[in-house]
N, CA, C and O of each residue as an XYZ file, in Angstrom:
544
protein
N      12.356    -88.351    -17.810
C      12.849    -87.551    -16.720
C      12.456    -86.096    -16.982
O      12.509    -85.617    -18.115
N      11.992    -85.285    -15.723
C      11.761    -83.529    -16.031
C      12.666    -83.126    -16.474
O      13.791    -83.595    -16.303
N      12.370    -82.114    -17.180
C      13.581    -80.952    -17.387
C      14.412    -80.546    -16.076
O      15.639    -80.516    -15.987
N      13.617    -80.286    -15.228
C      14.421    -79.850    -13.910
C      15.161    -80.694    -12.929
O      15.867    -80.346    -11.982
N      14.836    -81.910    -13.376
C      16.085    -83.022    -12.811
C      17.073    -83.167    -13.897
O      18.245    -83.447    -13.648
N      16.545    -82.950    -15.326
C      18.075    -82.969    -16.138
C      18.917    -81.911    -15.783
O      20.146    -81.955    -15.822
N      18.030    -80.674    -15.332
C      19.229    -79.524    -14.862
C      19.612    -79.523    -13.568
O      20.553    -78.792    -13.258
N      19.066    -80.209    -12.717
C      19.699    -80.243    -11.623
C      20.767    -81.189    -11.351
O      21.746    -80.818    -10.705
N      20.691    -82.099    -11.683
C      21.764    -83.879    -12.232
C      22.796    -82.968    -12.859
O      23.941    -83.384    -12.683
N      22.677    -81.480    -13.761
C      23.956    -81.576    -14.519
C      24.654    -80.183    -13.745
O      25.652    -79.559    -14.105
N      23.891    -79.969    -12.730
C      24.794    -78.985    -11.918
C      25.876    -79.329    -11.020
O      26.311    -78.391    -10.351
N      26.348    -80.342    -10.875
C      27.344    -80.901     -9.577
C      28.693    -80.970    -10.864
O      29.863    -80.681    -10.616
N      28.294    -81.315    -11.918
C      28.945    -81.960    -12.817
C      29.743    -80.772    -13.957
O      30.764    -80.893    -14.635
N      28.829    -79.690    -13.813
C      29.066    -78.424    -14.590
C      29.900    -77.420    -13.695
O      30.694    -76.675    -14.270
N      29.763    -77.358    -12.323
C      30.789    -76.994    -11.076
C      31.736    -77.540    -11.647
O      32.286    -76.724    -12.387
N      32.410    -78.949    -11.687
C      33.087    -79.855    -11.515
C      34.447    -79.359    -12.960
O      35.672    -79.317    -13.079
N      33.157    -79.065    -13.824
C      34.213    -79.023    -15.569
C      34.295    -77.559    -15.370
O      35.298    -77.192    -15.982
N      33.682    -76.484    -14.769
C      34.254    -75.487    -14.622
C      35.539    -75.111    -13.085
O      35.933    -73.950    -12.985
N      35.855    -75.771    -12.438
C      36.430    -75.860    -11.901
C      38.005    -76.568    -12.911
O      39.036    -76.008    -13.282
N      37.631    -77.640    -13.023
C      38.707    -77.679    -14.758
C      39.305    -76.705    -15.344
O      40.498    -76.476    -15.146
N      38.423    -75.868    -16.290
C      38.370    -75.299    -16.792
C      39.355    -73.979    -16.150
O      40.371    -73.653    -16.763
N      39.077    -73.489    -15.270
C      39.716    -72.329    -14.074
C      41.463    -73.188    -13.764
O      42.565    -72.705    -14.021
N      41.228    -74.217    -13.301
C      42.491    -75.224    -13.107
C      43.461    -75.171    -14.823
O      44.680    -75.294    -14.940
N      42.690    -75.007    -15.688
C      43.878    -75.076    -16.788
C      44.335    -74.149    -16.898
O      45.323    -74.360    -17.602
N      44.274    -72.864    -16.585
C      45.260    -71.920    -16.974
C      45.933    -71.545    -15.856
O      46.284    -70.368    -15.763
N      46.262    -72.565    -14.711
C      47.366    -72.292    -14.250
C      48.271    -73.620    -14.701
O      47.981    -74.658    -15.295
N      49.828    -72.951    -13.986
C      50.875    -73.914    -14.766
C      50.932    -75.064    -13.817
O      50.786    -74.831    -12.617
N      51.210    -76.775    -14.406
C      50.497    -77.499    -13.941
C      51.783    -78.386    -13.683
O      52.562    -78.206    -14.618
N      52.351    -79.391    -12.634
C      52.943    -80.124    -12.801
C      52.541    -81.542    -13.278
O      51.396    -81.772    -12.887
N      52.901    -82.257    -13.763
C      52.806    -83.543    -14.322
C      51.421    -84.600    -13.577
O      50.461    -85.170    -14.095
N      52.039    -84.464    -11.775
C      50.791    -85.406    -11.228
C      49.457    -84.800    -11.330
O      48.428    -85.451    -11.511
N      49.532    -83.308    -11.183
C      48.099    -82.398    -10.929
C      47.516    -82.267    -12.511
O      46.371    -81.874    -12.734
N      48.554    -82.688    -13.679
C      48.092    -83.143    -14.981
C      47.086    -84.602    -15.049
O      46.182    -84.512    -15.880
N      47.126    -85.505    -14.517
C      47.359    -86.760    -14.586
C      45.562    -86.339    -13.436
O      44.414    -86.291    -13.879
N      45.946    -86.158    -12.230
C      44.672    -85.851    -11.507
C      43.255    -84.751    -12.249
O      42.031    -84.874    -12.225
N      44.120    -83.778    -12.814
C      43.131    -82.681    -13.745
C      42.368    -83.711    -14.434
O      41.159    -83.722    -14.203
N      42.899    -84.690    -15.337
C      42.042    -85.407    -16.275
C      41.161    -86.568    -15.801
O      40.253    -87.051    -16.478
N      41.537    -86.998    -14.488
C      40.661    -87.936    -13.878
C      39.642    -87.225    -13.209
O      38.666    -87.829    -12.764
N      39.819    -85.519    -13.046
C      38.565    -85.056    -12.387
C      37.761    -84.339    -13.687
O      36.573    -84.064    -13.517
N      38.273    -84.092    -14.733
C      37.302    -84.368    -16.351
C      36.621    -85.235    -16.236
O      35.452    -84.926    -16.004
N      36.909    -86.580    -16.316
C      36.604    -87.568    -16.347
C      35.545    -87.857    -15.520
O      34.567    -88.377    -16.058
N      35.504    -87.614    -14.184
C      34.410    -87.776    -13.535
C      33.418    -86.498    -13.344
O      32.243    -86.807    -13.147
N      33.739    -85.025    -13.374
C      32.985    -83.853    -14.156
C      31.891    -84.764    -15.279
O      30.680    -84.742    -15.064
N      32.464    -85.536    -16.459
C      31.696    -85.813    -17.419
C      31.013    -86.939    -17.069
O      30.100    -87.331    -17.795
N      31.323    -87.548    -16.026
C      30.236    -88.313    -15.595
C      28.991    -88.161    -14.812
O      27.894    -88.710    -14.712
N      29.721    -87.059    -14.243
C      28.586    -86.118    -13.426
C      27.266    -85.313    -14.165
O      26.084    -85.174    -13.849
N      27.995    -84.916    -15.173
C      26.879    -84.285    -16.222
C      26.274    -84.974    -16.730
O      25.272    -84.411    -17.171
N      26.324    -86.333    -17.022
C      25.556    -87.470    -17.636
C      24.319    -87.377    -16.792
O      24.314    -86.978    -15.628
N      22.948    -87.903    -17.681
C      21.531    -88.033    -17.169
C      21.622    -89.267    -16.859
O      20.478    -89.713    -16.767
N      22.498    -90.165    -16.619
C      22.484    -91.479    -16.549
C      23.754    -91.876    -16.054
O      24.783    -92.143    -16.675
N      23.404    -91.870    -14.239
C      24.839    -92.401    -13.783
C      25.151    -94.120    -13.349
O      24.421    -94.701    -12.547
N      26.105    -94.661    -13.885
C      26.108    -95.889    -13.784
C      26.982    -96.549    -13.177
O      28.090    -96.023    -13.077
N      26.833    -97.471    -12.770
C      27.936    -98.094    -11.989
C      29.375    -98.360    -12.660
O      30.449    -98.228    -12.074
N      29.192    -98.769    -14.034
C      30.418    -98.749    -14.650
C      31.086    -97.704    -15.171
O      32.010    -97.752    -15.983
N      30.420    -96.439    -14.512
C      31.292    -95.091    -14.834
C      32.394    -95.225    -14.249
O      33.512    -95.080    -14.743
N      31.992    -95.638    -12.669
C      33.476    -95.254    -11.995
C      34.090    -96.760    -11.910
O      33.864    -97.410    -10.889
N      34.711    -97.217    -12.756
C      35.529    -97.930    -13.911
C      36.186    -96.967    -14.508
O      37.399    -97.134    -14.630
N      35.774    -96.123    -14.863
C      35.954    -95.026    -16.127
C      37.515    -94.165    -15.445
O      38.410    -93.621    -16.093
N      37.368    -94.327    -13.824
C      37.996    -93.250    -12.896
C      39.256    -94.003    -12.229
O      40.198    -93.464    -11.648
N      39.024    -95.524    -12.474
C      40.194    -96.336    -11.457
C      41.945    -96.182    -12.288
O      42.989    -96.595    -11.782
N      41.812    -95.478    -13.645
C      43.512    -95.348    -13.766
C      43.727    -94.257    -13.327
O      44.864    -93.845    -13.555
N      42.821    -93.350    -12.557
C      43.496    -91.553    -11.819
C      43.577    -92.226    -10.755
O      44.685    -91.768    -10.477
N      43.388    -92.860     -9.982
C      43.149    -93.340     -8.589
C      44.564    -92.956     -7.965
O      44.756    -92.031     -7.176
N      45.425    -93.749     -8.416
C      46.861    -93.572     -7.741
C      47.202    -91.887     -7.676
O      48.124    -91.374     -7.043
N      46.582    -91.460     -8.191
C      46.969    -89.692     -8.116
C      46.034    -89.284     -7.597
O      46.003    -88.070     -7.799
N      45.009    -89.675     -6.875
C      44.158    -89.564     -5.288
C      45.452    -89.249     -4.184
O      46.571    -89.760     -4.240
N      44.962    -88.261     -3.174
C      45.102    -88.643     -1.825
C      44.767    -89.585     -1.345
O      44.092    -90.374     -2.007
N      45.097    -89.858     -0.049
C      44.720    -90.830      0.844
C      43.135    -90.985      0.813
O      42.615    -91.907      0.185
N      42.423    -90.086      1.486
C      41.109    -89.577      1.872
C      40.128    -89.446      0.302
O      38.901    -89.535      0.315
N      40.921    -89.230     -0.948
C      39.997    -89.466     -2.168
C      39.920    -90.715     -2.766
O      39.104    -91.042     -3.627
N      41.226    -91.740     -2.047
C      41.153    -93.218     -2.779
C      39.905    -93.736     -1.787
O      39.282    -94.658     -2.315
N      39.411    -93.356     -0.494
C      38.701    -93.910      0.442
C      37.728    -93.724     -0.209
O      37.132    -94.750     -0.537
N      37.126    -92.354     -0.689
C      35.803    -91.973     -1.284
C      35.462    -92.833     -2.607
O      34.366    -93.375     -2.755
N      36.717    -92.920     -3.747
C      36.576    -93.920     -4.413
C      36.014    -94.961     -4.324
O      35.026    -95.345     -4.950
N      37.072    -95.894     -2.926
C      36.526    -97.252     -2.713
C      35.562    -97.464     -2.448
O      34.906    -98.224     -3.162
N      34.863    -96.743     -0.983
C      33.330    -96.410     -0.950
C      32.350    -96.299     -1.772
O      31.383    -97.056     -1.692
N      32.442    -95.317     -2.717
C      31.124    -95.102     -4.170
C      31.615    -96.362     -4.734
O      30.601    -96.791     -5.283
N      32.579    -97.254     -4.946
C      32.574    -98.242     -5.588
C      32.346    -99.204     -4.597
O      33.564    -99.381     -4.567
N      31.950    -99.954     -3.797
C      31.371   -100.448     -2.726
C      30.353   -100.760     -2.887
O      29.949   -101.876     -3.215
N      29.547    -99.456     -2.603
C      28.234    -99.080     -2.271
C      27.896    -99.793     -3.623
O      27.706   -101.004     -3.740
N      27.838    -98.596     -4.915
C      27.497    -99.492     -6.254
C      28.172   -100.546     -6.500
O      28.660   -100.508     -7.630
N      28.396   -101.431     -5.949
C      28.817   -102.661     -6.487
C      27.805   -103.406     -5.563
O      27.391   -104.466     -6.031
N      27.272   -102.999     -4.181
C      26.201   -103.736     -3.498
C      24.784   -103.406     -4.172
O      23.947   -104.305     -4.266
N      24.549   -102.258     -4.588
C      23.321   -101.824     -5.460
C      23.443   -102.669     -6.679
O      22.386   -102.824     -7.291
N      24.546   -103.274     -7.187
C      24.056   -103.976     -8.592
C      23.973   -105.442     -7.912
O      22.936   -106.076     -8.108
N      24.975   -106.013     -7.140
C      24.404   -107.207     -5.924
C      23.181   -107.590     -5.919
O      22.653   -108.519     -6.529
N      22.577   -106.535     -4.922
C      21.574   -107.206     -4.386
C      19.791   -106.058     -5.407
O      18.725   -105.760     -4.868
N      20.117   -105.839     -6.492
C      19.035   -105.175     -7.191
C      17.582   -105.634     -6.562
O      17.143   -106.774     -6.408
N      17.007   -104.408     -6.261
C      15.637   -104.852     -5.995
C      15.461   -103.949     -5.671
O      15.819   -103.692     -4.522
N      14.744   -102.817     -6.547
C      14.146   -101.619     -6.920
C      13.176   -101.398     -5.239
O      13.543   -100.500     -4.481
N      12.521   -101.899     -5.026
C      11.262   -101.808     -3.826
C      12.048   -102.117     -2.327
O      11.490   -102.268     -1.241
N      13.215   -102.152     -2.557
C      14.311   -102.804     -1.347
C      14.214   -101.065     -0.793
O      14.138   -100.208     -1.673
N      14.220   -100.724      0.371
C      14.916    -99.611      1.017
C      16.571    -99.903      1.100
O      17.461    -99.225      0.586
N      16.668   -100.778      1.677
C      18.446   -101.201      1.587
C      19.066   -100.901     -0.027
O      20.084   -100.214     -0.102
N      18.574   -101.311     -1.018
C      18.731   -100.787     -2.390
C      18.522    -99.555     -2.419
O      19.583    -98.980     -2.179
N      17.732    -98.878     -2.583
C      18.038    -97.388     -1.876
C      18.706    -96.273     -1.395
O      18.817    -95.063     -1.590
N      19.167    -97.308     -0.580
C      20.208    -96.498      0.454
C      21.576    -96.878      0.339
O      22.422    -96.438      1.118
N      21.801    -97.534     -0.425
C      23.246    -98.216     -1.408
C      23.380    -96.744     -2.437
O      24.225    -95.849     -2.406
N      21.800    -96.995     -3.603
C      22.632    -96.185     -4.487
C      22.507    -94.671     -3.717
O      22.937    -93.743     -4.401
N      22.178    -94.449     -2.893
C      22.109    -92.896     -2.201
C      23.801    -92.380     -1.860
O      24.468    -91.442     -2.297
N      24.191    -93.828     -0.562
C      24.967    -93.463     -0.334
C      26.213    -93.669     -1.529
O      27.150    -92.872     -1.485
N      26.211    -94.359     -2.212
C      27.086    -94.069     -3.873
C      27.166    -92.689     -3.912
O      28.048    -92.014     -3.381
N      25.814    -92.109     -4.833
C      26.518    -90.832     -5.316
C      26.170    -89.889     -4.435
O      25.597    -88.914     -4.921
N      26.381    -89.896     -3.072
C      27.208    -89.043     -2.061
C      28.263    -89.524     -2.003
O      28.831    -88.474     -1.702
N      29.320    -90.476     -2.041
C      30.427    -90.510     -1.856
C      30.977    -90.115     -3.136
O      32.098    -89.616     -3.040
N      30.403    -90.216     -4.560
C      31.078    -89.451     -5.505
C      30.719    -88.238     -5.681
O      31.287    -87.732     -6.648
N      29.744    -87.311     -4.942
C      29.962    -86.071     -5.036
C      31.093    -86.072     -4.134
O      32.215    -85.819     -4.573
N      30.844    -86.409     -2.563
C      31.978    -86.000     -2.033
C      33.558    -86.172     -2.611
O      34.542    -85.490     -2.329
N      33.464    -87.120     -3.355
C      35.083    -87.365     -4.085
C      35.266    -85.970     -5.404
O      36.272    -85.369     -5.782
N      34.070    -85.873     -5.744
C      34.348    -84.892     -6.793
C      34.737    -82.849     -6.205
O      35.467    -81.973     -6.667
N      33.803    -82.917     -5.056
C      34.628    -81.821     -3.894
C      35.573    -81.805     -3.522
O      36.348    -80.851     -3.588
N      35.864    -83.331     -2.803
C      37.171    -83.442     -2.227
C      37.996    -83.167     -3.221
O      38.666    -82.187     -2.896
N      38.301    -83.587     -4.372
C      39.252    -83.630     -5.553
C      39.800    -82.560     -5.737
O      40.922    -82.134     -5.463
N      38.381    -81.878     -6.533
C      38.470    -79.997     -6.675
C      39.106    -79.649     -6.171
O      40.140    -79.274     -6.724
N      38.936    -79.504     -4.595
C      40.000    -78.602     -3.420
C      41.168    -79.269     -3.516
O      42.016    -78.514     -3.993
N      41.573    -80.281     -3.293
C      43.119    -80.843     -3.487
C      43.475    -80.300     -4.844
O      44.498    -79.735     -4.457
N      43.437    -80.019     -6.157
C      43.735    -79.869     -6.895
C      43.708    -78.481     -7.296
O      44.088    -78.144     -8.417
N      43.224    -77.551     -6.329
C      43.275    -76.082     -6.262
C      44.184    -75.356     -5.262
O      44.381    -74.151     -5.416
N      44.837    -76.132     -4.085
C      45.007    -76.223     -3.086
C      46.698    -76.635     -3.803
O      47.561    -75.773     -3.635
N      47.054    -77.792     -4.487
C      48.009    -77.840     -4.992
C      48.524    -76.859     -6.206
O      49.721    -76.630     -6.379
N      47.652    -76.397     -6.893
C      48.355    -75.591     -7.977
C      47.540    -74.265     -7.279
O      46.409    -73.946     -7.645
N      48.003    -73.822     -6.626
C      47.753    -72.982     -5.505
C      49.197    -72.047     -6.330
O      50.354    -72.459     -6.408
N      48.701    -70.838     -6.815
C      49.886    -69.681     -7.349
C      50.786    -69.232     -5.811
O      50.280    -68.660     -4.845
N      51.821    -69.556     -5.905
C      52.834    -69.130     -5.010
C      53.103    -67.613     -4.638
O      53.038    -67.086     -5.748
N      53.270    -66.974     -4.063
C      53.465    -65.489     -3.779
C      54.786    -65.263     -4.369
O      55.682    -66.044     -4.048
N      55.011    -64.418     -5.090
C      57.252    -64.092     -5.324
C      57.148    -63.500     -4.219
O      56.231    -62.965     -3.596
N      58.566    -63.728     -4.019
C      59.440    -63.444     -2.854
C      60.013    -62.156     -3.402
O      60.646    -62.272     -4.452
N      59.882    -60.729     -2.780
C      60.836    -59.790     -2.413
C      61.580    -59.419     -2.323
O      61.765    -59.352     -1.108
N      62.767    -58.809     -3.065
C      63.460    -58.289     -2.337
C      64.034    -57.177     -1.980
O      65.243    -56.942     -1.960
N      63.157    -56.482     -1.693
C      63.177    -55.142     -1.535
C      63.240    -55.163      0.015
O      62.562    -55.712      0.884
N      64.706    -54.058      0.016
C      64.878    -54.052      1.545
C      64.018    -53.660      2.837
O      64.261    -53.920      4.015
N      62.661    -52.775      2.131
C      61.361    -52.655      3.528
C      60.893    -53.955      4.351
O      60.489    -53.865      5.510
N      60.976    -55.090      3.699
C      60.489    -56.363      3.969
C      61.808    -56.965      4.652
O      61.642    -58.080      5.147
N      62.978    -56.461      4.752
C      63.958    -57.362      5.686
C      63.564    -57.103      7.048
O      62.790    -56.183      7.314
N      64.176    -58.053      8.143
C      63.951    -57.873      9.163
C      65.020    -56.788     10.018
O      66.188    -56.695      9.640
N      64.544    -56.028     11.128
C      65.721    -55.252     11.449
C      66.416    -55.696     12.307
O      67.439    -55.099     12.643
């Protein structure tokens, strides 16, 4: 493989662990603990030069700490690669377009994730109370 597909393969994935990374130093409750490490988890799969179908195996005990809309993306990239190892046949366009649409649905799960998980440990504003801010 080029150099410039190993660096491009490890840019979705290096977003992904720096987005982590930014996510740990805020204070975390228990589920957005539990989700933080399933989006490690797939960050480090992302950075891999070698993505495989039995990675996302690697991702099905965070699942329940998915949203609605990230267990879909799940099921999908696991779908798709589970029809790409099915029906293998390298010269197939339909093979193709299995593993394509795979890891678009796990980038999209690894976006989608990010934002839910930034979006939830989202720093709260303090509340005021200084009397300029009451109402008159």
């Amino acid at each position: 493989m080029p150099s410039w597909a190993l660096a491009l393969n490890a840019i979705p994935g290096a977003l992904v662990l720096a987005v982590v990374i930014v996510l740990l130093r805020r204070p975390l409750k228990t589920g957005a603990i539990v989700s933080l490490l399933g989006l490690t988890v797939l960050g480090i799969v992302l950075v891999s030069p070698l993505f495989s179908t039995q990675f996302l195996v690697w991702l099905a005990p965070f699942v329940a700490a998915l949203t609605h809309r990230n267990r879909l993306l799940y099921v999908s990239a696991s779908l798709f690669a589970l029809a790409s190892v099915a029906v293998f046949n390298p010269s197939s366009p339909v093979w193709a377009f299995e593993i394509v649409v795979s890891n678009v649905a796990v980038l999209a799960l690894a976006v989608s994730w990010a934002h839910a998980l930034i979006i939830e440990t989202r720093p709260t504003q303090p509340v005021s109370t200084s009397r300029k801010n009451l109402p008159v």
